[in-house]
Biopython code that builds the backbone (N, CA, C, O; Angstrom):
import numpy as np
from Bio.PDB.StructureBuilder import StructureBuilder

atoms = [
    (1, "UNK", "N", (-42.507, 16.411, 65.156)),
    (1, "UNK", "CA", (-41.324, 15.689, 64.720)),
    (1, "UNK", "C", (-40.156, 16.649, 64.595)),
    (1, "UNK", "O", (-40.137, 17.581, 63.791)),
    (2, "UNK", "N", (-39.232, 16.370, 65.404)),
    (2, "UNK", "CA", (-38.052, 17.830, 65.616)),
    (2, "UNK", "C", (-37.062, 16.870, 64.348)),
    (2, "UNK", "O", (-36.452, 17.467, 63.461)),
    (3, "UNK", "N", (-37.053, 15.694, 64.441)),
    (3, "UNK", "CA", (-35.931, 15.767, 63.505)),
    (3, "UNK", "C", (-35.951, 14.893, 61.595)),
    (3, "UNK", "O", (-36.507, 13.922, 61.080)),
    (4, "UNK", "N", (-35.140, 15.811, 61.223)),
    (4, "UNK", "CA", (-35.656, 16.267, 59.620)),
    (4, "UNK", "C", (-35.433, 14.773, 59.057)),
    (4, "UNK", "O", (-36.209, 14.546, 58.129)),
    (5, "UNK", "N", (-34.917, 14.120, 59.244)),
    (5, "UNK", "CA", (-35.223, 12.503, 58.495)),
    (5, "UNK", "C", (-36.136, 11.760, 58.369)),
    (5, "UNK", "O", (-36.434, 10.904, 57.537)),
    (6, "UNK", "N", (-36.894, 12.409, 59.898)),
    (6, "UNK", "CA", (-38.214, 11.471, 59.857)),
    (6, "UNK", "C", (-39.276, 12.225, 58.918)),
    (6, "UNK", "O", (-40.096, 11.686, 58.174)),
    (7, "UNK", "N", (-39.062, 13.649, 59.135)),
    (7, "UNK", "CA", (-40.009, 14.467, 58.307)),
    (7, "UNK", "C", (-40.203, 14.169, 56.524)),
    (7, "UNK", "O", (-41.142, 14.016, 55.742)),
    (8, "UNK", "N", (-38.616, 14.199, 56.463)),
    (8, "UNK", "CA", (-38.696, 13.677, 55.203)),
    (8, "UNK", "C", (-39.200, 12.218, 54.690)),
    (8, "UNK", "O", (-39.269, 11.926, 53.496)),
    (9, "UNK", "N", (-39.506, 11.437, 55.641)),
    (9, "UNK", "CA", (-39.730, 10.518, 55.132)),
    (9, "UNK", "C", (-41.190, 10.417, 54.978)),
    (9, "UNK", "O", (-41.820, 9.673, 54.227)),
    (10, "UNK", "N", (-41.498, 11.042, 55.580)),
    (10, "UNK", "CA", (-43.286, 11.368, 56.108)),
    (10, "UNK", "C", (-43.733, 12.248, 54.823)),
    (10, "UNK", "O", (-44.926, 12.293, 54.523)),
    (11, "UNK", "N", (-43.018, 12.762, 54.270)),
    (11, "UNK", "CA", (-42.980, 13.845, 53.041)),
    (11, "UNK", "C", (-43.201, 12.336, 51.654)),
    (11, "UNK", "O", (-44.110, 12.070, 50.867)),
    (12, "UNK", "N", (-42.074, 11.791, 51.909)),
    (12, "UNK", "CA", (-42.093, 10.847, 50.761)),
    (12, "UNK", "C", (-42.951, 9.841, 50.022)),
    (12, "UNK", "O", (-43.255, 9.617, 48.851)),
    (13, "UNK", "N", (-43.343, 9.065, 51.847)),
    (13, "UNK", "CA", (-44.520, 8.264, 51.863)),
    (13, "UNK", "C", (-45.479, 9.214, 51.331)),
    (13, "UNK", "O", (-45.879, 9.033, 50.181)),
    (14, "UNK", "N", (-46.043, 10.520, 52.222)),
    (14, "UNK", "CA", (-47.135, 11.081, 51.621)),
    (14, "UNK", "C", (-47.265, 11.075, 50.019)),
    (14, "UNK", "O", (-48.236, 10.620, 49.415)),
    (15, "UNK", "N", (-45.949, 11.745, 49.339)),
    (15, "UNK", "CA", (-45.866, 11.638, 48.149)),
    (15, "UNK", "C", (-45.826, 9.928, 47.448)),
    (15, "UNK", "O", (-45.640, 9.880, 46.232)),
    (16, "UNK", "N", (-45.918, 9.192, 47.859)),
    (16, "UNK", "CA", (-45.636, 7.913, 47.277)),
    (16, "UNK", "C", (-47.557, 7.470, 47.238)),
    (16, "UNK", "O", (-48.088, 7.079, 46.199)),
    (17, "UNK", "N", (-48.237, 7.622, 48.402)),
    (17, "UNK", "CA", (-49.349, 7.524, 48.555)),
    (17, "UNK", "C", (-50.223, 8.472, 47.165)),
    (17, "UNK", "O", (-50.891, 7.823, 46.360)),
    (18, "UNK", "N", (-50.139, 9.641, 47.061)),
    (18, "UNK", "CA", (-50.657, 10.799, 46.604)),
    (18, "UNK", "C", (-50.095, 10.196, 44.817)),
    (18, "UNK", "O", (-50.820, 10.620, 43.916)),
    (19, "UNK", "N", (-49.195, 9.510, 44.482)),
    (19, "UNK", "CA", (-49.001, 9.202, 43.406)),
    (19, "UNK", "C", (-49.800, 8.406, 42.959)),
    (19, "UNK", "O", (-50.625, 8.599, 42.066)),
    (20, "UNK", "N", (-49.470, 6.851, 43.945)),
    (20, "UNK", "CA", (-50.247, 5.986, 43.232)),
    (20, "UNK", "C", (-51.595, 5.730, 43.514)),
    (20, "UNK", "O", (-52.061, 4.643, 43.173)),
    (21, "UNK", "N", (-52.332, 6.602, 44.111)),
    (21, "UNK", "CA", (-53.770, 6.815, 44.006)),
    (21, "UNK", "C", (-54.314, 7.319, 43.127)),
    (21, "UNK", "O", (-55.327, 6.816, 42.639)),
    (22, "UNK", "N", (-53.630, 8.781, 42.561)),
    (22, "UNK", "CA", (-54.006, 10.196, 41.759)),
    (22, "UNK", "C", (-53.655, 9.638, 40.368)),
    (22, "UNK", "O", (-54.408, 9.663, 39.394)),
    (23, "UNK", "N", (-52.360, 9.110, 40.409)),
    (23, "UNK", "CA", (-51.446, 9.470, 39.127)),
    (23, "UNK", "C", (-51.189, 8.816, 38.570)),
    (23, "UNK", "O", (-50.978, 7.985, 39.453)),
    (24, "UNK", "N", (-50.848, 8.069, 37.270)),
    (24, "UNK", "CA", (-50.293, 6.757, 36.853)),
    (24, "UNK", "C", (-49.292, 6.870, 36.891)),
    (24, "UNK", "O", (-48.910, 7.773, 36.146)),
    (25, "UNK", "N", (-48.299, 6.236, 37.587)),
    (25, "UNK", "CA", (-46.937, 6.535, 37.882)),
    (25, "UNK", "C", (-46.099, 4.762, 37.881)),
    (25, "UNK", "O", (-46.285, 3.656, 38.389)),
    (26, "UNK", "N", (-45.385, 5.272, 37.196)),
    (26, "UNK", "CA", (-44.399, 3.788, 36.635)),
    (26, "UNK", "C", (-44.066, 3.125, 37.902)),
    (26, "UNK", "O", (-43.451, 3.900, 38.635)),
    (27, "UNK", "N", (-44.248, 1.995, 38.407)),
    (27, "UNK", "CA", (-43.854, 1.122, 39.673)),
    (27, "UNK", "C", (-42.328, 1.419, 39.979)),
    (27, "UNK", "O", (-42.147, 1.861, 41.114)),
    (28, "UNK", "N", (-41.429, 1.299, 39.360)),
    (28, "UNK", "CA", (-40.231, 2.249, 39.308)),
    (28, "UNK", "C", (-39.948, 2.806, 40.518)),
    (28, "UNK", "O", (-39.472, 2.450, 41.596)),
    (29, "UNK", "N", (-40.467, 3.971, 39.912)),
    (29, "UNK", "CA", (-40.398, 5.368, 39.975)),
    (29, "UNK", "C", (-40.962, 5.336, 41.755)),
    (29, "UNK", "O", (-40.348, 5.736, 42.744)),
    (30, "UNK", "N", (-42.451, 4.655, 41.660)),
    (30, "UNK", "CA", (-43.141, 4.402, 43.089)),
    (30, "UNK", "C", (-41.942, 3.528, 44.099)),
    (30, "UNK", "O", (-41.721, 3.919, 45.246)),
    (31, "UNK", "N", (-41.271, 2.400, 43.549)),
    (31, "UNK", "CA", (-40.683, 1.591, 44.282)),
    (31, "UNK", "C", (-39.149, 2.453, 45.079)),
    (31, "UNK", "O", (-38.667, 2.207, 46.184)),
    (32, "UNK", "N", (-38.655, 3.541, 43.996)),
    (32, "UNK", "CA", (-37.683, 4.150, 44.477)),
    (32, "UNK", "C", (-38.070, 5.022, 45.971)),
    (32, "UNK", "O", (-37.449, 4.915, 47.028)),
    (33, "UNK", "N", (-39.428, 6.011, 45.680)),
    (33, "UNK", "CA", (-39.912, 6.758, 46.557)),
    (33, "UNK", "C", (-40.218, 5.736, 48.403)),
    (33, "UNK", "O", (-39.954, 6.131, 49.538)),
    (34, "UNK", "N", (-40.752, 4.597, 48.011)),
    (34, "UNK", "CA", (-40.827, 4.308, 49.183)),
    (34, "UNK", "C", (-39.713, 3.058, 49.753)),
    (34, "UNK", "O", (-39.888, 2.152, 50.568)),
    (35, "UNK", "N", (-38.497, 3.458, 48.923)),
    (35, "UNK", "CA", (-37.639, 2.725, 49.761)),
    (35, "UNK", "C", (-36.589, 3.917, 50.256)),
    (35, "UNK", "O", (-35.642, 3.704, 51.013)),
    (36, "UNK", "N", (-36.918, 5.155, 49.712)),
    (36, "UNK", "CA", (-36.255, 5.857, 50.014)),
    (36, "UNK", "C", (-36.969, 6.568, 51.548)),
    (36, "UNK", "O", (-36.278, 7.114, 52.408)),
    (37, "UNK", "N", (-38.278, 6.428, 51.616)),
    (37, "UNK", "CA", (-38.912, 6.938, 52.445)),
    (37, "UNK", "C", (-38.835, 5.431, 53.964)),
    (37, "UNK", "O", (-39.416, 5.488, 55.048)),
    (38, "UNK", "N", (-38.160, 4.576, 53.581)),
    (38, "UNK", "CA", (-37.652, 3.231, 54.358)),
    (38, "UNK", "C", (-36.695, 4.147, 55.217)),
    (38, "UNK", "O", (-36.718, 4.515, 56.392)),
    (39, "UNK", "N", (-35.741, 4.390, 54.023)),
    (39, "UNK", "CA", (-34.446, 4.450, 54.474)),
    (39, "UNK", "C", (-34.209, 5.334, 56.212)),
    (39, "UNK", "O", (-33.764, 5.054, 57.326)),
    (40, "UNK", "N", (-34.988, 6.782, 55.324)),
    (40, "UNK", "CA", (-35.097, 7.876, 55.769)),
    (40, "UNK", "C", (-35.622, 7.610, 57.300)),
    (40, "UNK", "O", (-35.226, 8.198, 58.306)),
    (41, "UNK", "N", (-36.637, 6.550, 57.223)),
    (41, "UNK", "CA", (-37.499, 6.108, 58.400)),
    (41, "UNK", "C", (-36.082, 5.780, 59.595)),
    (41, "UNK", "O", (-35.494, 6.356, 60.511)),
    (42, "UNK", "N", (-36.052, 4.505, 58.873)),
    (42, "UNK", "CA", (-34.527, 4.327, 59.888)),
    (42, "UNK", "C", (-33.486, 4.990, 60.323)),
    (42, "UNK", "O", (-33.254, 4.852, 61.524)),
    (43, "UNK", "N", (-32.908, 5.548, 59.827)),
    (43, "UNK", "CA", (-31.883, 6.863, 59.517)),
    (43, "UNK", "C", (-32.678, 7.499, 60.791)),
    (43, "UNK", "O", (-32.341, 7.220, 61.941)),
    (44, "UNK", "N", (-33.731, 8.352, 60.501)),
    (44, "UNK", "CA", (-34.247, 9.110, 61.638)),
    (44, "UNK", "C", (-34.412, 8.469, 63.187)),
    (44, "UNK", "O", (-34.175, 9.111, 64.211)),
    (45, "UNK", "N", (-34.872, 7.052, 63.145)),
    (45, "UNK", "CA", (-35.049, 6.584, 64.585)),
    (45, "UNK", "C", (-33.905, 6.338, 65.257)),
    (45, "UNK", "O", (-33.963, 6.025, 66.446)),
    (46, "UNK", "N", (-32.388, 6.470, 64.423)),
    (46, "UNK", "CA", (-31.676, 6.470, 65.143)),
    (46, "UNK", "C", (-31.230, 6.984, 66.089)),
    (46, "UNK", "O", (-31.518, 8.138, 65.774)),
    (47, "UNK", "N", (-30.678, 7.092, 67.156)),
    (47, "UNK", "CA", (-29.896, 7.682, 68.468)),
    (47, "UNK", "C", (-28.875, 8.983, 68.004)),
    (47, "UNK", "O", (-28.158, 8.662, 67.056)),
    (48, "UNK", "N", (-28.704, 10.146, 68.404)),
    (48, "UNK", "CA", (-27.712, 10.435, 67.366)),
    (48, "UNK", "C", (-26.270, 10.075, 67.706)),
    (48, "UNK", "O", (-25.323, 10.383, 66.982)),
    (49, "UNK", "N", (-26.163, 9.409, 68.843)),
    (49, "UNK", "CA", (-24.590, 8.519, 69.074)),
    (49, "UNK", "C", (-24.090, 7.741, 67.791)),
    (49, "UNK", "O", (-23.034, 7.893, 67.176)),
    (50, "UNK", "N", (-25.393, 6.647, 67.495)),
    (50, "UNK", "CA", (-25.526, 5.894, 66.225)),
    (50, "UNK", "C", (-25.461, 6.536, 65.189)),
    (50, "UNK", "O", (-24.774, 6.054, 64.289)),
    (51, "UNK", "N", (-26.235, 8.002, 64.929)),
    (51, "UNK", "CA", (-26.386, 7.744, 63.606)),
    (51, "UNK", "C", (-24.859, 8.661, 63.127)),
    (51, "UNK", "O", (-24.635, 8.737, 61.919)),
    (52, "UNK", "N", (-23.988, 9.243, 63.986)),
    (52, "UNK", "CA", (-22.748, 10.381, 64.147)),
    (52, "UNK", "C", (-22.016, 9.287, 63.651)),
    (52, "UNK", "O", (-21.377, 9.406, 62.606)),
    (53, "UNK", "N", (-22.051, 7.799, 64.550)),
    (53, "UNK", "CA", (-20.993, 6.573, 63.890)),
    (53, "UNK", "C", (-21.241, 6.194, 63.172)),
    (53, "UNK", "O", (-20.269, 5.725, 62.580)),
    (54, "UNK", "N", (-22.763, 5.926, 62.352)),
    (54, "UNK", "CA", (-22.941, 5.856, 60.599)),
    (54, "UNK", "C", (-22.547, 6.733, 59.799)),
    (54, "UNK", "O", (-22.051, 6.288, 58.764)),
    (55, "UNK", "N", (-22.592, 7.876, 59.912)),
    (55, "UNK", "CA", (-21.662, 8.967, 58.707)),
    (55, "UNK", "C", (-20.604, 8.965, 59.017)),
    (55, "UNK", "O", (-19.969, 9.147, 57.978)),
    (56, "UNK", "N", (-19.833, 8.856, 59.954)),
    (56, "UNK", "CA", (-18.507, 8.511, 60.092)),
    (56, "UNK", "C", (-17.811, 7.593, 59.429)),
    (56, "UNK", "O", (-16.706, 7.809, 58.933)),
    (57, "UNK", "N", (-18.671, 6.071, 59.366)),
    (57, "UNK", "CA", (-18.573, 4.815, 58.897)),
    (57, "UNK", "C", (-18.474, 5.241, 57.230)),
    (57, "UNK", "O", (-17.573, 4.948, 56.444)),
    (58, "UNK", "N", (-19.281, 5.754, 57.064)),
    (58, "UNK", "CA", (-19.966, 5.852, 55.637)),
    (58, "UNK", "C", (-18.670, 6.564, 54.574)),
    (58, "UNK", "O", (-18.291, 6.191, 53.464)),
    (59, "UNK", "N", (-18.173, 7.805, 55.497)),
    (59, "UNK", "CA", (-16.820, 8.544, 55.122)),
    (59, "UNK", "C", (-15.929, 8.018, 54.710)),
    (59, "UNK", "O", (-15.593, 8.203, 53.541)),
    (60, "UNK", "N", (-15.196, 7.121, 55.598)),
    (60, "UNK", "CA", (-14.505, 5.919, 55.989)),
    (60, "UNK", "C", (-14.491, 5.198, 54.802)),
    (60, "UNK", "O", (-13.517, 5.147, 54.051)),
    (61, "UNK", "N", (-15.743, 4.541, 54.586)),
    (61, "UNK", "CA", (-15.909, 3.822, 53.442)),
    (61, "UNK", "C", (-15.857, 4.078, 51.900)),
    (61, "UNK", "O", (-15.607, 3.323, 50.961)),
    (62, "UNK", "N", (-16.175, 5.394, 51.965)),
    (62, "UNK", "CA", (-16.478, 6.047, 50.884)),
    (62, "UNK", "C", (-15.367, 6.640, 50.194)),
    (62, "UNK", "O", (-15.378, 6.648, 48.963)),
    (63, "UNK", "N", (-13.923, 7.390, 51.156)),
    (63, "UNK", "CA", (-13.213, 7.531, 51.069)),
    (63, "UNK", "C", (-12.490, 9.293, 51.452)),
    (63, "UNK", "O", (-11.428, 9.900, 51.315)),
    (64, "UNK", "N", (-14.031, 9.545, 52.053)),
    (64, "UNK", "CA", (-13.833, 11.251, 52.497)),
    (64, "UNK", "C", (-13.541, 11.684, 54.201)),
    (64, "UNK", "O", (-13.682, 12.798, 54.706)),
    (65, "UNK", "N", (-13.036, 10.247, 54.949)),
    (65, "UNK", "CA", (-12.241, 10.876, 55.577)),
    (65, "UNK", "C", (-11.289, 10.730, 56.347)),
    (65, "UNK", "O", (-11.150, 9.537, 56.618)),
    (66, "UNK", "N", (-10.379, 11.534, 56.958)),
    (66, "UNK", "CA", (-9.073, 11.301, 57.517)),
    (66, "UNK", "C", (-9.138, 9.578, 58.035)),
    (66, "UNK", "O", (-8.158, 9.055, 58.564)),
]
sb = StructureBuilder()
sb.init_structure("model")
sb.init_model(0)
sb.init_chain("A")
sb.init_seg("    ")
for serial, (resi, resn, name, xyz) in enumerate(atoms, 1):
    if name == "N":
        sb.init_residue(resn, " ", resi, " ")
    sb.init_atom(name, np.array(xyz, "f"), 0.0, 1.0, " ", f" {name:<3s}", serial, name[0])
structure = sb.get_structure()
């Protein structure tokens, strides 16, 4: 996997798995990890044409840029 969004998300899930098997861990806490490990999923399969015009978008919106 060359690129780091997907890795991370593969990181997250693992950690989301490894929690609620091992650990008692507040649904919360679990629900944040694997929507964040969603996100990350998508984010990564993007094109990077797409994903250059989502942070662009995001700037834009946010208010950081020209």
């Amino acid at each position: 996997m060359k690129n780091k969004k997907l890795m991370m998300s593969m990181v997250a899930l693992a950690l989301y798995f490894v929690l609620k098997r091992f650990i008692s861990t507040p649904d919360f806490v679990l629900g944040i990890l694997i929507g964040t490990s969603i996100c990350f999923s998508l984010i990564g399969l993007l094109s990077i044409e797409r994903y250059q015009r989502l942070k662009k978008w995001k700037r834009r919106v946010l208010g950081f840029g020209k």
